[in-house]
GUKEGU-790563 format. One record per atom (N, C-alpha, C): residue number from 1; chain; atom name; x, y, z. Coordinates in steps of 0.1 Angstrom, whole numbers, plus 2048, in hexadecimal, padded with zeros to 3 digits. Atoms other than C-alpha are relative to their C-alpha. Layout:
BEGIN
tordren	gutor	gulum	px	py	pz
NUM	A	CA	X	Y	Z
...
% end
This chain:
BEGIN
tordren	gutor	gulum	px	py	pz
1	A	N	80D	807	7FC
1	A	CA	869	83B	21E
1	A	C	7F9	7FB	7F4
2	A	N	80A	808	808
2	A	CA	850	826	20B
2	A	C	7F3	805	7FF
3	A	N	80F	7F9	803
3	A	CA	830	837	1F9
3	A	C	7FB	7FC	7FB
4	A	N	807	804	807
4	A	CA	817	82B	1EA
4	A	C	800	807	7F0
5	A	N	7FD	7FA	809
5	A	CA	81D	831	1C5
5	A	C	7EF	802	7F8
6	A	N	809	801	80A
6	A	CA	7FE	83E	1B2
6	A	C	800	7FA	7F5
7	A	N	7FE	808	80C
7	A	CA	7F2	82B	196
7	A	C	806	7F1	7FE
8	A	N	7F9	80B	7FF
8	A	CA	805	80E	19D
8	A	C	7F4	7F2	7FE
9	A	N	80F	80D	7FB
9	A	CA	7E8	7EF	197
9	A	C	807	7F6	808
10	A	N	7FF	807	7F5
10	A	CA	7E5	7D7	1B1
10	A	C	801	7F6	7F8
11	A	N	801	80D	80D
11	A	CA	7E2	7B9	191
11	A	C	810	802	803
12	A	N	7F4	802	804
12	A	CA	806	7AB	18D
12	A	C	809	800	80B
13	A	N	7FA	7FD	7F9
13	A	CA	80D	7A6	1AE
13	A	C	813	7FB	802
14	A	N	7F8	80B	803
14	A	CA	82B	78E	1A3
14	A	C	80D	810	7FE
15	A	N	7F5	7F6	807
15	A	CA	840	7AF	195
15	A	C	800	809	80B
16	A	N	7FE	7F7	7FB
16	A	CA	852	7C7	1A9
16	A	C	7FF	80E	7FD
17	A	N	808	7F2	806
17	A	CA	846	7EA	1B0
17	A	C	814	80C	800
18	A	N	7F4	7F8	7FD
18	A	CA	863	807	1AC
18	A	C	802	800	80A
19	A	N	7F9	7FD	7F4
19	A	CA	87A	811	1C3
19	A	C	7FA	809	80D
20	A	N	805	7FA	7F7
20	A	CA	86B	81F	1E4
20	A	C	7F0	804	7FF
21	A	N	80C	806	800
21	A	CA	84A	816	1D8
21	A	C	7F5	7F3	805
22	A	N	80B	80A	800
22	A	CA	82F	7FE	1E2
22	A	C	7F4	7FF	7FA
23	A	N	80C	805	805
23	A	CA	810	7EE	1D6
23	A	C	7F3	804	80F
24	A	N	80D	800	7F6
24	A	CA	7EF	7F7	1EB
24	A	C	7F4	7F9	7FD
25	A	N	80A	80C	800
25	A	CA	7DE	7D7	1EF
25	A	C	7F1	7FE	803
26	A	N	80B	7FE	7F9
26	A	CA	7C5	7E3	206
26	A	C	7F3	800	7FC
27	A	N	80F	7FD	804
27	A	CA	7A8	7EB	1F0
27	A	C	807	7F7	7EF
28	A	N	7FA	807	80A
28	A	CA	7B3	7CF	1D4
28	A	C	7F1	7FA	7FA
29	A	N	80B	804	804
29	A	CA	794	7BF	1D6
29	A	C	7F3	809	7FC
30	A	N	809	7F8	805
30	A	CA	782	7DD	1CE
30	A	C	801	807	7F2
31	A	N	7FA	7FA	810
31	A	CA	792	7E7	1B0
31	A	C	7F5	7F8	7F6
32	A	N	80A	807	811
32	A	CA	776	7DE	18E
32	A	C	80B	7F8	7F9
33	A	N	7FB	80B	80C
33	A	CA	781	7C3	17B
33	A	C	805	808	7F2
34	A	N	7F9	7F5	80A
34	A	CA	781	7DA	15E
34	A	C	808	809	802
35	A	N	7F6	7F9	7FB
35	A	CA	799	7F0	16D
35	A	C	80B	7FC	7FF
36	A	N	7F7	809	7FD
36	A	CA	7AF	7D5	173
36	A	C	808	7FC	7F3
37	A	N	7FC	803	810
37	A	CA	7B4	7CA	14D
37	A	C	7FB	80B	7F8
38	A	N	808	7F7	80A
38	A	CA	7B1	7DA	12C
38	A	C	7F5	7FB	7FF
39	A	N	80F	805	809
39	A	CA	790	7D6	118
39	A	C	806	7FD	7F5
40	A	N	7FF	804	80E
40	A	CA	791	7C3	0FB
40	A	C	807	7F1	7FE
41	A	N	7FE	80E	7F9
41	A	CA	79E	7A2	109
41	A	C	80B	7FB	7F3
42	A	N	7EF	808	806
42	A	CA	7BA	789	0F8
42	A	C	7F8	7F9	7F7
43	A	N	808	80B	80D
43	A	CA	7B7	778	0D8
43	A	C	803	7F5	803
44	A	N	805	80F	800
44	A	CA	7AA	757	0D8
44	A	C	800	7F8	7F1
45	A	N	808	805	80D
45	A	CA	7A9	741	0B6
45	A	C	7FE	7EE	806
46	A	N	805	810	7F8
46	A	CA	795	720	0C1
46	A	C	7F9	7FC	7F7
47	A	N	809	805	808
47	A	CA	782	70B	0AB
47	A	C	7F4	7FA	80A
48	A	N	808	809	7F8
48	A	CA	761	701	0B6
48	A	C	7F6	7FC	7FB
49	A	N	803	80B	80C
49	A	CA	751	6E6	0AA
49	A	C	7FC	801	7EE
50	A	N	7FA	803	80E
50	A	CA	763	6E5	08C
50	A	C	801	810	7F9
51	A	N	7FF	7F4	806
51	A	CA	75F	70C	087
51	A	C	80D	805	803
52	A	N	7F4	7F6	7FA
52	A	CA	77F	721	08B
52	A	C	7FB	80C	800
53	A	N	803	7F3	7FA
53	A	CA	77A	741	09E
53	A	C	80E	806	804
54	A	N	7F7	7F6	7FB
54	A	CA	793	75F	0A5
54	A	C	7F2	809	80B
55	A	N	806	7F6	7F7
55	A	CA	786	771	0C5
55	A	C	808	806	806
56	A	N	7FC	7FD	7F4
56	A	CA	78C	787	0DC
56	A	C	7F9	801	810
57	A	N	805	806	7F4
57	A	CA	78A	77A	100
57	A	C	806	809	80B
58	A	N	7FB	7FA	7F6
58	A	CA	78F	78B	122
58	A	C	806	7F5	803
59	A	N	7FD	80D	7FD
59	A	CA	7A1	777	133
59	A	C	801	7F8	80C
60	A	N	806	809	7FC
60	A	CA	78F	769	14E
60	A	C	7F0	7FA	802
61	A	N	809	808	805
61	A	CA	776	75B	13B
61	A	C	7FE	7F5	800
62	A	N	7FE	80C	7FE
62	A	CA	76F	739	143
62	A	C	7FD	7FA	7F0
63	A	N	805	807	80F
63	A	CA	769	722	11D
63	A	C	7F5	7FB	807
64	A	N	80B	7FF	7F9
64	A	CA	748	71E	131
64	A	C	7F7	80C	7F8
65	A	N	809	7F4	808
65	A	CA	73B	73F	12B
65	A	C	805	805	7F6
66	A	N	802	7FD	80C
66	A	CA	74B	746	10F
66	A	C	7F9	7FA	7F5
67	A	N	80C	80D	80A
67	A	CA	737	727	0FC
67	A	C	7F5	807	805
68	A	N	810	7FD	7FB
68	A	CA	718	735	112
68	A	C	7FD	80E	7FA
69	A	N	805	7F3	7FE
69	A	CA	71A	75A	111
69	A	C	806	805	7F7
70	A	N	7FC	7F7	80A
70	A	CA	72F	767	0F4
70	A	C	7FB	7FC	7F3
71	A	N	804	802	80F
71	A	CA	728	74D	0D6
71	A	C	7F2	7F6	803
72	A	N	80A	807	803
72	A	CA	706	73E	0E3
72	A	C	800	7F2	7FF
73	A	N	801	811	7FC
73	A	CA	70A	71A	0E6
73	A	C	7FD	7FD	809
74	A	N	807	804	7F3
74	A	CA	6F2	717	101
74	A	C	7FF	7EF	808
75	A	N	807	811	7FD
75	A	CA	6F2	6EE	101
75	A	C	80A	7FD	80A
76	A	N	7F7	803	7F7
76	A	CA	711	6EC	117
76	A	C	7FA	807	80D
77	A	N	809	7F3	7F8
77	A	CA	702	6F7	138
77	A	C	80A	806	80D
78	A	N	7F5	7FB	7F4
78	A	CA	710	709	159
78	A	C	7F9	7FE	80B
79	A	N	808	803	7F5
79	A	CA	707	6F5	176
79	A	C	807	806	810
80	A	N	7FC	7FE	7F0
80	A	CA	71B	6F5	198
80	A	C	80B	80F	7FA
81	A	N	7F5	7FA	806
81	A	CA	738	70C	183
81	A	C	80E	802	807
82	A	N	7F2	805	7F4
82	A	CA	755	6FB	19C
82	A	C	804	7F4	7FB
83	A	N	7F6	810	805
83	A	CA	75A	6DB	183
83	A	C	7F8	7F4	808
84	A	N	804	80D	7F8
84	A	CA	747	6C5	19D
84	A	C	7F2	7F7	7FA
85	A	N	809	806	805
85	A	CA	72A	6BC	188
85	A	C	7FF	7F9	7F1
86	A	N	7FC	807	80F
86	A	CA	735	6B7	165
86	A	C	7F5	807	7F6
87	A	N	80B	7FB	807
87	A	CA	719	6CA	154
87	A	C	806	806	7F3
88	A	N	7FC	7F7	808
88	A	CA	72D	6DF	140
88	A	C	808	7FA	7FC
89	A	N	7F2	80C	809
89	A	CA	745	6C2	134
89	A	C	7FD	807	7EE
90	A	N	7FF	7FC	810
90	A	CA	74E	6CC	10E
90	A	C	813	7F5	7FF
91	A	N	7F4	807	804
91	A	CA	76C	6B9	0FB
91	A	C	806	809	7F8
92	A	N	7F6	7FE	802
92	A	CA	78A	6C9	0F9
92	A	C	810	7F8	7F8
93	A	N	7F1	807	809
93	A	CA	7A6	6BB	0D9
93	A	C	7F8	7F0	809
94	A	N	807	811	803
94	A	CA	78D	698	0E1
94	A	C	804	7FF	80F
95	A	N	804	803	7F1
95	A	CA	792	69B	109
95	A	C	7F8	809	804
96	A	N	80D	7FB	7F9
96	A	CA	772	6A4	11E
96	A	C	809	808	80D
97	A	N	7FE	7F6	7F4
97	A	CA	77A	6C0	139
97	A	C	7F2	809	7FF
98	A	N	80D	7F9	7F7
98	A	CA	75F	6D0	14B
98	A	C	809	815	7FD
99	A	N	7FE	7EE	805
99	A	CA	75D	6F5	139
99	A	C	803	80A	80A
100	A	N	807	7F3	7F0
100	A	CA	754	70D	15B
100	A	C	811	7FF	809
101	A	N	7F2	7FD	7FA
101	A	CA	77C	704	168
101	A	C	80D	804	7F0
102	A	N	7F5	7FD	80C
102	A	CA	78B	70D	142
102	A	C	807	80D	7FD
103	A	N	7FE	7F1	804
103	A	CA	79B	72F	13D
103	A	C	7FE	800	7EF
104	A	N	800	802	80A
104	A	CA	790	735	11C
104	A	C	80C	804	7F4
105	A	N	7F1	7F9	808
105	A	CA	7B3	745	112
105	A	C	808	7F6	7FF
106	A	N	7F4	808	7FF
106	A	CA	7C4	72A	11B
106	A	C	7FF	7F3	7F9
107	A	N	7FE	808	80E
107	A	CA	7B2	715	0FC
107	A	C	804	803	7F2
108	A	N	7FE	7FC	810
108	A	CA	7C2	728	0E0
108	A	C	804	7F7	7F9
109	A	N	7FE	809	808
109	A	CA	7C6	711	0C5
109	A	C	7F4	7F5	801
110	A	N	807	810	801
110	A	CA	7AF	6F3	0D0
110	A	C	7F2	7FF	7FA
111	A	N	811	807	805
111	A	CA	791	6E2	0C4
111	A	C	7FE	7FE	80A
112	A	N	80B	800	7F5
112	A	CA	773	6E5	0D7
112	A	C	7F2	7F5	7F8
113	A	N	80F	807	809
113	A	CA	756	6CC	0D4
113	A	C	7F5	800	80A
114	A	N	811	801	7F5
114	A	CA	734	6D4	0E5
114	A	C	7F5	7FA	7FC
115	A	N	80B	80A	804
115	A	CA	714	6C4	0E3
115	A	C	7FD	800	7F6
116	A	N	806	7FC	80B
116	A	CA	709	6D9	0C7
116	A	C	809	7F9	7F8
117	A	N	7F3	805	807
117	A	CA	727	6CC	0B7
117	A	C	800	7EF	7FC
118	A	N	7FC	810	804
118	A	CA	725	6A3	0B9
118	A	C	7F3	7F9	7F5
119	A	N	807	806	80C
119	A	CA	709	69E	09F
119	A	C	807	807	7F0
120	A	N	7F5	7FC	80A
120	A	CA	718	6A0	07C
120	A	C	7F0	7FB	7F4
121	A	N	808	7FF	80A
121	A	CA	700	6A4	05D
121	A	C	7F0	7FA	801
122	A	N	80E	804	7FE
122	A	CA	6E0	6A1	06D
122	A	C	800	7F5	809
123	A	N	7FF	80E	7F9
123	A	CA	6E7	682	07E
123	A	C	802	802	80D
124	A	N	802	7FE	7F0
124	A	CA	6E8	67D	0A5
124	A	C	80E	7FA	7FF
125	A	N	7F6	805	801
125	A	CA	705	674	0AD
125	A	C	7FD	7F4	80B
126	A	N	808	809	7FD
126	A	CA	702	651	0BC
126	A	C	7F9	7FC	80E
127	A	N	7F9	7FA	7F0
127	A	CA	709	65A	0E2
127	A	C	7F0	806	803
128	A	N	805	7FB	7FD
128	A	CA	6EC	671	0DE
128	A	C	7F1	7FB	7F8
129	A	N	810	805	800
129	A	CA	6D2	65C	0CC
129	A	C	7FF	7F4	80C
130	A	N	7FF	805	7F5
130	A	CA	6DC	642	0E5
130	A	C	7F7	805	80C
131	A	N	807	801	7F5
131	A	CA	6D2	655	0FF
131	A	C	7F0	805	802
132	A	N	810	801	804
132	A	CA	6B0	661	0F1
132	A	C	7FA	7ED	7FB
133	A	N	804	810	805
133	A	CA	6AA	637	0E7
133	A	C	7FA	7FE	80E
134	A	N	805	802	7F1
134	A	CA	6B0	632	10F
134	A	C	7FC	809	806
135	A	N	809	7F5	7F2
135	A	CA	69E	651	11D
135	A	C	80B	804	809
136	A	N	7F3	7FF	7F6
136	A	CA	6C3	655	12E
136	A	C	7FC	810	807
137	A	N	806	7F1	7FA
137	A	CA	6B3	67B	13B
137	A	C	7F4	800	809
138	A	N	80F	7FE	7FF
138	A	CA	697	687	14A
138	A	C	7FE	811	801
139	A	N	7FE	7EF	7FE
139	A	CA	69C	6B1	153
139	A	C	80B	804	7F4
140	A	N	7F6	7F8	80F
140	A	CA	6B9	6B0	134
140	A	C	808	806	800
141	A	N	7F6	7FD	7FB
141	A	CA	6CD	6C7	149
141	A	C	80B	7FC	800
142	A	N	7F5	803	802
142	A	CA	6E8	6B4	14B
142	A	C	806	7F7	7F2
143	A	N	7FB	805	80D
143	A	CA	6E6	6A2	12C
143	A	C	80D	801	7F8
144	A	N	7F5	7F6	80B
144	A	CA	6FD	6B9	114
144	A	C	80F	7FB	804
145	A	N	7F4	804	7FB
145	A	CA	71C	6B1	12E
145	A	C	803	7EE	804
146	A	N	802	810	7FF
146	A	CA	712	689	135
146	A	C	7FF	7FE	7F1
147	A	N	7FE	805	80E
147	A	CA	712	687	10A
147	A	C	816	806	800
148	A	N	7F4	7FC	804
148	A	CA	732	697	108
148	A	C	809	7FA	805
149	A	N	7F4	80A	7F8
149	A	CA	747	685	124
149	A	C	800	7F2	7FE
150	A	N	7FE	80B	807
150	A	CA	73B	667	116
150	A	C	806	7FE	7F8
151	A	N	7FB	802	805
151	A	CA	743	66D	0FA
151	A	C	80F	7FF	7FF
152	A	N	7F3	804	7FF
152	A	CA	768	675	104
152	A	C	805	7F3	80A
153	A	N	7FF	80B	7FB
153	A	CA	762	655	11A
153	A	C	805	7F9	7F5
154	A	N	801	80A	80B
154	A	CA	75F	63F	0FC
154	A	C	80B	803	7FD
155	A	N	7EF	7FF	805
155	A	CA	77E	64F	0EB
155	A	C	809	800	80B
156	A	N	7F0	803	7FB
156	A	CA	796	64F	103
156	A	C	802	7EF	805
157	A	N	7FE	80D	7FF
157	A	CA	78C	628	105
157	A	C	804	7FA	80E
158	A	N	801	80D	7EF
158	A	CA	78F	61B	12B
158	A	C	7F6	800	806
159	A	N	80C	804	7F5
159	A	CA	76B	617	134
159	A	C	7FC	7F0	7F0
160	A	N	806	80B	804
160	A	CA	763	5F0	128
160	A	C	7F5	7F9	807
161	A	N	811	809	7FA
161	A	CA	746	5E5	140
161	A	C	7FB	808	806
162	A	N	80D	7F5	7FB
162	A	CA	72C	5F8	150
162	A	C	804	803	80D
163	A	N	7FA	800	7F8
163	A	CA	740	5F6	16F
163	A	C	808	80B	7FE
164	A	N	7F6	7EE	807
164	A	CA	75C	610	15B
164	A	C	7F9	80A	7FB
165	A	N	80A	7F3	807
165	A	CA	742	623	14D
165	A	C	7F9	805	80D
166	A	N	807	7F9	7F7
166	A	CA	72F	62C	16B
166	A	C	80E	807	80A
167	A	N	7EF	7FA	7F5
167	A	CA	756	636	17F
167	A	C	802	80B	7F3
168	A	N	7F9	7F3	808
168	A	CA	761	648	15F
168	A	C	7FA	80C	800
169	A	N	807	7F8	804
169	A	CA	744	65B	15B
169	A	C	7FA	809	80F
170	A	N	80B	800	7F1
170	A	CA	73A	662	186
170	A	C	807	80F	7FC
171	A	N	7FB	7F2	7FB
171	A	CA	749	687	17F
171	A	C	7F5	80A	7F7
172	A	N	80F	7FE	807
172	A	CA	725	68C	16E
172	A	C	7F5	7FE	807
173	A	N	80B	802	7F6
173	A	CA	70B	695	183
173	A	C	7F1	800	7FB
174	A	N	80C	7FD	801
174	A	CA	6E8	68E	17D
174	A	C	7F4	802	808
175	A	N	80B	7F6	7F1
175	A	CA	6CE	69F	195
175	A	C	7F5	7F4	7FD
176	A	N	808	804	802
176	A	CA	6B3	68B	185
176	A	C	7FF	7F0	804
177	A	N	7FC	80B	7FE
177	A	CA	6C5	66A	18A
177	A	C	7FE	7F0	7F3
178	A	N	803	804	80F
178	A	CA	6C2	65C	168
178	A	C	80E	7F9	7FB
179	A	N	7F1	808	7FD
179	A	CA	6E8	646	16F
179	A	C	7FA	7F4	7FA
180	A	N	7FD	80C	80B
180	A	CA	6D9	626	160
180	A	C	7FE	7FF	7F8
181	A	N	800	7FF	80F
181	A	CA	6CB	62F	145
181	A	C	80B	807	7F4
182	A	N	7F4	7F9	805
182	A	CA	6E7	646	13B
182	A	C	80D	7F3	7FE
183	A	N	7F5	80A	803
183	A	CA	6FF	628	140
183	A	C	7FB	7F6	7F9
184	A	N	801	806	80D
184	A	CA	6E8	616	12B
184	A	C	802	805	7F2
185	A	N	7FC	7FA	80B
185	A	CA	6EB	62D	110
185	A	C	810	7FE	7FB
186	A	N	7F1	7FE	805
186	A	CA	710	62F	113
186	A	C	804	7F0	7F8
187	A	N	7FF	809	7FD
187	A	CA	713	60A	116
187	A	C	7FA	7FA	7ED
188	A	N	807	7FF	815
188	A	CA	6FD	609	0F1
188	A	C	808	801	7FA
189	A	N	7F1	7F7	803
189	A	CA	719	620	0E5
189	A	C	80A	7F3	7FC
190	A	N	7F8	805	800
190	A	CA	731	60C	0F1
190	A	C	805	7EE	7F8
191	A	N	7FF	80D	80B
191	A	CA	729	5EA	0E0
191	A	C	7FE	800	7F3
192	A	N	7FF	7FD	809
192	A	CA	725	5F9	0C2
192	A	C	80E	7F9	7F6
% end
């Protein structure tokens, strides 16, 4: 007959348990998170903007809170934290993905570029005097991730009229509603 084997964790449901053993599912979701994994989380080495870091990361840490909550880079922010608003957009190796759906383990190696990150010796970077020129804000909230997906707009080069810029960029929510002046800013940018 089949016993519940003590000790056995319910994590790993993918692997088979010994012989005339089972797994006891039943209270799975009650198990502590820390129970579940060691402490002391998986090394990470990420550069971020332009720093190289060796960490250690749990590992389901989103690159969200790890920018927010471990090294303080408060400018990227955490709005819906389901990807649907774009707030937390950061550029990853020069493409923009929305931080809050990133496992942060699963950027070992890459470059990270956050808000804090796109001004370079004092200087604004142009994206972000742009959008202080046109007032492209008003609450600021979403700013940090509307500079950044721009700016991976620009580079990956398929937004040419204000028509592609306002499509490229609709995965950027602004609460305040601050869409044309933001597309004027970009749109600045862009004839540069």
């Amino acid at each position: 007959t089949a016993t519940v084997c003590p000790g056995l964790p319910a994590a790993g449901l993918g692997t088979r348990p010994p012989e005339g053993c089972f797994r006891d599912i039943s209270s799975f979701h009650e198990v502590p998170v820390s129970e579940s994994f060691s402490p002391g989380g998986l090394p990470l080495t990420i550069t971020i903007n332009g720093v190289r870091r060796s960490l250690s990361v749990e590992p389901w840490v989103t690159l969200l809170d790890l920018l927010r909550e471990q090294l303080e880079l408060t400018g990227t922010k955490k709005g819906c934290d389901q990807g649907q608003c774009g707030a937390c957009t950061v550029l990853v190796d020069g493409k923009r993905v929305n931080a809050c759906l990133i496992l942060a383990v699963s950027k070992d190696g890459a470059e990270v570029t956050t808000i804090e990150g796109l001004a370079r010796n004092g200087e604004l970077h142009p994206l972000q005097a742009a959008f202080v020129e046109r007032d492209a804000f008003q609450c600021g909230y979403c700013t940090p991730g509307q500079i950044c997906s721009a700016a991976g707009l620009l580079a990956e080069g398929h937004a040419h009229s204000r028509a592609e810029i306002r499509e490229q960029m609709s995965g950027n929510i602004c609460r305040c509603g601050a869409y044309t002046n933001i597309a004027d800013a970009i749109e600045d940018v862009l004839r540069e």
